[in-house]
N, C-alpha and C positions, 0 to 999 in steps of 0.2 A: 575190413581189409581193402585198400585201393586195388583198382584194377592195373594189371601189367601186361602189358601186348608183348608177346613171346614170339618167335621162329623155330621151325623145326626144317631138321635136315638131315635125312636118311641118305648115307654116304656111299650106300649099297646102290643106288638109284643114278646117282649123278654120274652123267658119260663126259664132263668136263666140256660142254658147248659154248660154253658162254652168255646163252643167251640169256640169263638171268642179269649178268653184267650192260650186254646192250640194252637189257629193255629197262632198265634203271638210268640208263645215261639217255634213252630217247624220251621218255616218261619225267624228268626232273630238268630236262634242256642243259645237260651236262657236257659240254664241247670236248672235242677233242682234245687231250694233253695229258697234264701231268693227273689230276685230281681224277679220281675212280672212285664212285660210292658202294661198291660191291667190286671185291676179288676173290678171284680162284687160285688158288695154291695147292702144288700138287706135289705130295710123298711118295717116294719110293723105297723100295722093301726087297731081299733079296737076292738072286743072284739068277740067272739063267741056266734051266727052264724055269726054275721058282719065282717068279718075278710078282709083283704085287706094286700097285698103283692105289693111290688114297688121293681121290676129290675134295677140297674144301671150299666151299663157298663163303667167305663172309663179307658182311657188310657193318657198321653199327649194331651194338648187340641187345641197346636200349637198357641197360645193366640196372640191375636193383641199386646199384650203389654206384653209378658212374665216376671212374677217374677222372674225367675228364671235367669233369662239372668240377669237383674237389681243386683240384688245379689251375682252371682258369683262374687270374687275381682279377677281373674285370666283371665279370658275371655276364659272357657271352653267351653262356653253354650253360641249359636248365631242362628240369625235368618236370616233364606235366603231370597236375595232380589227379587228371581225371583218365590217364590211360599209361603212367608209367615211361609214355614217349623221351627220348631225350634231343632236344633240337636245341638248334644254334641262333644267334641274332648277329647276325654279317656286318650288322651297324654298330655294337660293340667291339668288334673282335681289335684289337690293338695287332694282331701279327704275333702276338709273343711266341704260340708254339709251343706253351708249356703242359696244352691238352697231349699235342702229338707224342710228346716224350712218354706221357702218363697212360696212354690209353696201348694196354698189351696188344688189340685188336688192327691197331693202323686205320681209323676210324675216321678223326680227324682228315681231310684231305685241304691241299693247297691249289687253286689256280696259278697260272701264270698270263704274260700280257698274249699271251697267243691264244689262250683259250679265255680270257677275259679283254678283251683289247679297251673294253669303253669301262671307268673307274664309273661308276651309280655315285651322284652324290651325296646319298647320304650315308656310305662307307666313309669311315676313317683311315682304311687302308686301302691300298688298290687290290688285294687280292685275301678275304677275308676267309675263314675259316667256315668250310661246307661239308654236309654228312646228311649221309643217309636220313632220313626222314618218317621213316617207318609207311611213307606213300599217306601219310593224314588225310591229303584232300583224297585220296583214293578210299578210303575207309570212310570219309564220311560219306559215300555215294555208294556205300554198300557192294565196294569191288575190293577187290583183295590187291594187297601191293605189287607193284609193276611186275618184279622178280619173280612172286608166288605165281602170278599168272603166265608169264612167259615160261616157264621151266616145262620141257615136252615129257620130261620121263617122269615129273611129280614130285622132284627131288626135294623141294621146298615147299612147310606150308604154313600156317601161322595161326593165330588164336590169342586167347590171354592162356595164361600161364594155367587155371584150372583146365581150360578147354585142349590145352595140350597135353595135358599128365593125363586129364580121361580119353583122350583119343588115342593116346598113344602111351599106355600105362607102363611100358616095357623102356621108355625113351631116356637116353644118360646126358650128362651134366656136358661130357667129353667127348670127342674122339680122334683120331691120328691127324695129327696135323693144327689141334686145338694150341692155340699160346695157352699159359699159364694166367689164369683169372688173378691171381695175385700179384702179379710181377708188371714194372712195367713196359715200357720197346727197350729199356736197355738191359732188363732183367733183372733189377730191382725192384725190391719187395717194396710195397707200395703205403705208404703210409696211410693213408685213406682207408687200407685193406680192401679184401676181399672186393673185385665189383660184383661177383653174383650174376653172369651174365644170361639177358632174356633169350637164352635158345638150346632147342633140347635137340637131343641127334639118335637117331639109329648106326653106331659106327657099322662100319668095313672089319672084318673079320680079316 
């Protein structure tokens, strides 16, 4: 069985800081603008005094079965055989956009000329299609990805997918605030099926 590098994120944990988000855009030279390789989304529940608050963190979820890759007509967007990773080639990407539609997660991110001002010649587009990265170069230097590391309260932490079900035998597929792994951003059922996404949660009660 291939290895697949997994996320874990106990939702009970997360005080909604951000600093998962800034230390992925300082760690990856992600400008300020539109494109975000990690967001926080936050549910509410309730009514006053009863009130209830649910943290999401996601970024790319490295899915067993990526939409995105299914989607791409270009073969921008591929999945590594030796860790499960699912990264991008900014020098194919044509702009189509037909990842962003397919990927439930909003994973997919776009630049614009403000936070890309200089076109790299060997894009075809001026502003190609970027994502998460699972921090690879950080992994191979035997550090844990940007996010894992920056999180103060420990809300995030990562593995392969065995190393996460033994570490955390109690851990779900789900939790508030989770898209639908079948469906895509516009809430259809996805022909590709199921992505299977790589990250387990401790939900919020």
């Amino acid at each position: 069985m291939a290895k697949q590098m997994a996320f874990y994120f106990d939702q009970n944990r997360c005080m909604g800081c951000h600093a998962c988000v800034v230390a992925c855009k300082d760690w990856n030279d992600v400008k300020p603008g539109k494109a975000s390789w990690r967001n926080l989304s936050v549910t509410e529940s309730g009514a006053f005094p009863d009130v209830k608050v649910f943290n999401l963190v996601l970024a790319c979820n490295h899915c067993a079965n990526p939409a995105c890759t299914a989607a791409c007509p270009v073969g921008a967007i591929y999945k590594r055989k030796e860790d499960g990773i699912v990264i991008v080639d900014r020098d194919k990407c044509q702009n189509i956009r037909s990842c962003a539609v397919a990927c439930p997660y909003g994973a997919p991110q776009f630049g614009d000329d403000k936070s890309e001002p200089v076109k790299k010649a060997s894009w075809a587009v001026a502003h190609p299609v970027q994502k998460c990265t699972f921090c690879w170069d950080r992994l191979d230097d035997g550090l844990a990805p940007s996010c894992v590391a920056a999180c103060p309260q420990r809300a995030l932490d990562f593995g392969t997918v065995e190393e996460i079900s033994a570490k955390y035998p109690t851990a779900q597929r789900t939790a508030v605030g989770m898209p639908d792994s079948a469906k895509d951003s516009n809430g259809n059922t996805l022909t590709s099926g199921d992505t299977v996404p790589s990250i387990f949660f401790k939900p919020k009660n």
